[in-house]
C-alpha atoms as an extended CHARMM CRD file, in Angstrom:
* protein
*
       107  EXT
         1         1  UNK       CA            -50.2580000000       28.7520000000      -35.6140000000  PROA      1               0.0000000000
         2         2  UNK       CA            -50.4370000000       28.3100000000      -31.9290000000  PROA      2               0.0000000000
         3         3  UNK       CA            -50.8730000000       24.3400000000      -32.1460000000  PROA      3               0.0000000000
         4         4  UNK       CA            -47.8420000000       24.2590000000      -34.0090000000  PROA      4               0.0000000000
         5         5  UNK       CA            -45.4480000000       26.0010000000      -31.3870000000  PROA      5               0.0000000000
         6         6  UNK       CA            -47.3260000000       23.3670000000      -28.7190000000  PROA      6               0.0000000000
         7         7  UNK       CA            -47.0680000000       20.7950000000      -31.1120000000  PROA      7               0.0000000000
         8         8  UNK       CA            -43.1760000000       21.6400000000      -31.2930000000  PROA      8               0.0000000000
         9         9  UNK       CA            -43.1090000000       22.4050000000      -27.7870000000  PROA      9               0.0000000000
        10        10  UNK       CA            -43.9350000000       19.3980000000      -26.4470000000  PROA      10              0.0000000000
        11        11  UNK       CA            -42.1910000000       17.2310000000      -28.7230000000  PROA      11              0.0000000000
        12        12  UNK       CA            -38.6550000000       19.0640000000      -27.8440000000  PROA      12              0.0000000000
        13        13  UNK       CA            -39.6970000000       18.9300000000      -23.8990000000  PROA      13              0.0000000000
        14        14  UNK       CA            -40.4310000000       15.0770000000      -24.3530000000  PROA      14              0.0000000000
        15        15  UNK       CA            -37.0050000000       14.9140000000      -25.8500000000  PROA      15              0.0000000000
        16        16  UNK       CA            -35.6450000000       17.0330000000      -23.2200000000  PROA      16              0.0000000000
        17        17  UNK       CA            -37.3520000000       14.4190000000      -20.5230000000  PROA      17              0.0000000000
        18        18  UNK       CA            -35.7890000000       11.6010000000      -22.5930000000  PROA      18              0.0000000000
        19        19  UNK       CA            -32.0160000000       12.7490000000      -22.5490000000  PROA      19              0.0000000000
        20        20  UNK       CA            -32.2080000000       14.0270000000      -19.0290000000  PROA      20              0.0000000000
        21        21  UNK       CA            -33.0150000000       10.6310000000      -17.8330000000  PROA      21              0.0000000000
        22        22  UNK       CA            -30.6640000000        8.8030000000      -20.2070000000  PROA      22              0.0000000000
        23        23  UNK       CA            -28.0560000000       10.7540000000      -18.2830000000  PROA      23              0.0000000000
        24        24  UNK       CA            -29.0180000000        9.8860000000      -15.3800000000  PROA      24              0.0000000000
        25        25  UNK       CA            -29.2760000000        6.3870000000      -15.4200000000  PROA      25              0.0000000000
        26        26  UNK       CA            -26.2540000000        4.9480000000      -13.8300000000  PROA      26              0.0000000000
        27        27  UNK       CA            -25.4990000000        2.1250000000      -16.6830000000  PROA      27              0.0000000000
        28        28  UNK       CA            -26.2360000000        1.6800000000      -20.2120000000  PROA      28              0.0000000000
        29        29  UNK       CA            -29.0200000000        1.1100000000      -22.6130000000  PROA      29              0.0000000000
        30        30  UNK       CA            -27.8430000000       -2.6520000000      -22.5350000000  PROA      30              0.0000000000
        31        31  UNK       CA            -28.6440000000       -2.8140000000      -19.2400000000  PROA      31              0.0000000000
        32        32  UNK       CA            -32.3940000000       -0.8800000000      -19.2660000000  PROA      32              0.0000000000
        33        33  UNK       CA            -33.3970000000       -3.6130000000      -21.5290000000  PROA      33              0.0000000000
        34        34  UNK       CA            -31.1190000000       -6.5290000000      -20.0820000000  PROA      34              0.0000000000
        35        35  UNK       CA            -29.3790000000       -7.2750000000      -23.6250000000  PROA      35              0.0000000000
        36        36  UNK       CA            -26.3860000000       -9.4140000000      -23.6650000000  PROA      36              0.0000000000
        37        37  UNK       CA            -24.6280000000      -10.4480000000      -27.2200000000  PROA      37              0.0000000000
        38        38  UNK       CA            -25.9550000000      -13.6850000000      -28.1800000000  PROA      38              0.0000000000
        39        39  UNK       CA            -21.6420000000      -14.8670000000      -28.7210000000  PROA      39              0.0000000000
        40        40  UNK       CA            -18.6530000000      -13.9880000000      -27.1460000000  PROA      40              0.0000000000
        41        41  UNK       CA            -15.6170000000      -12.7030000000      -29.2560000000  PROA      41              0.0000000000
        42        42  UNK       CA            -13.7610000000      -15.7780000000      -27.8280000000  PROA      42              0.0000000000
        43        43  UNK       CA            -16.4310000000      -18.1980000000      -29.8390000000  PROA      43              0.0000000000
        44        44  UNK       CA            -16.4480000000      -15.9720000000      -32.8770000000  PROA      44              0.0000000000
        45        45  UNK       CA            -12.6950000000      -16.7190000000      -33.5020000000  PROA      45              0.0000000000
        46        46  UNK       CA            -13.1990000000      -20.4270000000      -32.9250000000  PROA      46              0.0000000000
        47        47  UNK       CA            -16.1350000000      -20.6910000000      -35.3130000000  PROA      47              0.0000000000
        48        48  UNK       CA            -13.8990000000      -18.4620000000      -38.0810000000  PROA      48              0.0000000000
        49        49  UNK       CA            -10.7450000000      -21.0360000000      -37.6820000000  PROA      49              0.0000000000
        50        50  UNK       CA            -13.7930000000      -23.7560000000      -37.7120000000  PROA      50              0.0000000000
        51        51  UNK       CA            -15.0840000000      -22.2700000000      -41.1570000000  PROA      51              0.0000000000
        52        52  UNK       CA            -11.4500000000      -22.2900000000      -42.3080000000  PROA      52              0.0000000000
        53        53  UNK       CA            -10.6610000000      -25.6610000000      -41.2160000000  PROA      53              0.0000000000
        54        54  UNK       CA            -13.8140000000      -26.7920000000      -43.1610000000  PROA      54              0.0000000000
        55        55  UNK       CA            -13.0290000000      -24.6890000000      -46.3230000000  PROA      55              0.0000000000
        56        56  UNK       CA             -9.4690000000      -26.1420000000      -47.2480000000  PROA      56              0.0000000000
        57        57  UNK       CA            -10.5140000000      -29.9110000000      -46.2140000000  PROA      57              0.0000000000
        58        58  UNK       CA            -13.3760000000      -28.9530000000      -48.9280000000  PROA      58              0.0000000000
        59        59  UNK       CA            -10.8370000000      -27.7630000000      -51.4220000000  PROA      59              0.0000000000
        60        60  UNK       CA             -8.8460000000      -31.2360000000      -50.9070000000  PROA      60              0.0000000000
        61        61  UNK       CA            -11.3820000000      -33.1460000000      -51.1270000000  PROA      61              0.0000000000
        62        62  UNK       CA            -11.6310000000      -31.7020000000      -54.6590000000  PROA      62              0.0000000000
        63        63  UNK       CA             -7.8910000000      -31.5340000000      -54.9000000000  PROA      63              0.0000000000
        64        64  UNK       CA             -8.2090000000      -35.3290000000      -54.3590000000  PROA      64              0.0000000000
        65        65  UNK       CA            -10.7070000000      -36.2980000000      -56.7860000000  PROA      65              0.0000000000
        66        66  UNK       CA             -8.4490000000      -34.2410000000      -59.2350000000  PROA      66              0.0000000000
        67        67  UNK       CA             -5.2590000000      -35.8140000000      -58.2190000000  PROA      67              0.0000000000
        68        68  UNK       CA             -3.7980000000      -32.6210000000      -57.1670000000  PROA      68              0.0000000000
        69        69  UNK       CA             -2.0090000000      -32.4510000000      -53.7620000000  PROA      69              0.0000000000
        70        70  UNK       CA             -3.4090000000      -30.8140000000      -50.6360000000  PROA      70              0.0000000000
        71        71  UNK       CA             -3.4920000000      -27.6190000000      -49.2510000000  PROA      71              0.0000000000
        72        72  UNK       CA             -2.1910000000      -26.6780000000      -46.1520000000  PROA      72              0.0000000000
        73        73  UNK       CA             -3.2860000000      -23.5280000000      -43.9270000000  PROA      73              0.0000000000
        74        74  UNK       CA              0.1660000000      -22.0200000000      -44.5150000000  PROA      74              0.0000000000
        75        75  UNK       CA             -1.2220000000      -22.7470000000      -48.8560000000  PROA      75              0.0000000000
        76        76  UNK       CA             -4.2640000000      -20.8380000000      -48.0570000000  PROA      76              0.0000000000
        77        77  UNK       CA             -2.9320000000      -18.1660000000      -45.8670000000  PROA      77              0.0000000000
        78        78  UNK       CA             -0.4200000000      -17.2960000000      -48.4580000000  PROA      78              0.0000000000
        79        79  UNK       CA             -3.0390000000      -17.8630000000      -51.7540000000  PROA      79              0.0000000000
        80        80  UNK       CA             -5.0940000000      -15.5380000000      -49.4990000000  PROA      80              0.0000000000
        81        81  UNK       CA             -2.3230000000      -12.9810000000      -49.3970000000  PROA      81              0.0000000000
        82        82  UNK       CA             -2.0770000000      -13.2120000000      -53.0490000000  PROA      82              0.0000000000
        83        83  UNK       CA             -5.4930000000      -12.4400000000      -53.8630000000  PROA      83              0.0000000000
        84        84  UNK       CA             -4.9300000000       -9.1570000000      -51.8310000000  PROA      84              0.0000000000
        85        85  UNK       CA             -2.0480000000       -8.4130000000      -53.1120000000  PROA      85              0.0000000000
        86        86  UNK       CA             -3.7710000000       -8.3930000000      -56.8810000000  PROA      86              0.0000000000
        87        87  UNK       CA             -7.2640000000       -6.5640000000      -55.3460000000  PROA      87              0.0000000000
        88        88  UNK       CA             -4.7140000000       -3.9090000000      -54.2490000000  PROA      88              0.0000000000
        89        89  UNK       CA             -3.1410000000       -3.2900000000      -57.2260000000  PROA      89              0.0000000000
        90        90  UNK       CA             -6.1640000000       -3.6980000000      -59.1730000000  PROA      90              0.0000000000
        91        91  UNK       CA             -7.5830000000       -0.0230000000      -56.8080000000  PROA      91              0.0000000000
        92        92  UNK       CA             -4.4870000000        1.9850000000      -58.0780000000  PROA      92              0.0000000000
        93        93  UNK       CA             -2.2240000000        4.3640000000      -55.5150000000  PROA      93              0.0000000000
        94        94  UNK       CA             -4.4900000000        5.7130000000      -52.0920000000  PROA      94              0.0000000000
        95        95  UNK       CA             -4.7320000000        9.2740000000      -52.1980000000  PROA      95              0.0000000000
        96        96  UNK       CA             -5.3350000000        9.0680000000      -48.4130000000  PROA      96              0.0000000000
        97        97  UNK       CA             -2.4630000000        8.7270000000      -46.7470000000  PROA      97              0.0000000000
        98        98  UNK       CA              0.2530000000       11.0340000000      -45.8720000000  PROA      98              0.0000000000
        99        99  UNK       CA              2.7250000000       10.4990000000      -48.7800000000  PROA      99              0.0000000000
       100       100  UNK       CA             -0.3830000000       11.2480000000      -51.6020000000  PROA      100             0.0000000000
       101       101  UNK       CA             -0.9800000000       14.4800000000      -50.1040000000  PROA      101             0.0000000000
       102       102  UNK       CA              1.6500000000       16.8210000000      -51.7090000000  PROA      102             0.0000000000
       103       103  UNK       CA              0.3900000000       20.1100000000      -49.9890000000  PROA      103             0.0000000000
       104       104  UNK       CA              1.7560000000       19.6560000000      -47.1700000000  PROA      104             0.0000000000
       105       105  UNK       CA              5.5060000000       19.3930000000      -48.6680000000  PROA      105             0.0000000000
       106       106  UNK       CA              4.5790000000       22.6600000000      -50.9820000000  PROA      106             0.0000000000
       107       107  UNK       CA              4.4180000000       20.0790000000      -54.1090000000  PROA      107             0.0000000000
């Protein structure tokens, strides 16, 4: 029974040693182990209007071959829009929010 209270004993003082010195350290975990993210937020918005960009002149390519007319951005922002609108409707009423809840109005 004894080596299990040691057992235990250490293991909480190691953690004990562990959070002590994480709140000591002056700057983050990042920095202990010199991580940096691989891509700023900056590039990730160019390379999303990239994949965009490359999507619709896809789609008109197809468009083309089909005789239809092209898309523009404002087409597929507002398709986009669409298809959210429907997904929405599709889930039903939120029972979330503030107007669902009727207990606080004594409903």
């Amino acid at each position: 029974m004894e080596f299990m209270w040691l057992s235990l004993g250490m293991l909480a003082f190691i953690v004990v040693v562990l959070v002590l010195i994480a709140r000591g350290h002056p700057g983050s975990g990042a920095d202990l182990v010199d991580w940096k993210p691989t891509r700023s937020p900056e590039t990730e918005a160019q390379l999303e209007v990239d994949d965009v960009q490359q999507m619709i002149e896809a789609q008109n390519e197809m468009r083309r071959r089909r005789g239809a007319p092209d898309l523009t951005e404002d087409d597929a922002q507002r398709m986009a829009m669409e298809d959210e609108a429907v997904r929405e409707r599709a889930r039903g009423p939120r029972r979330d929010g503030p107007e669902a809840s009727g207990a606080e109005r004594g409903d």
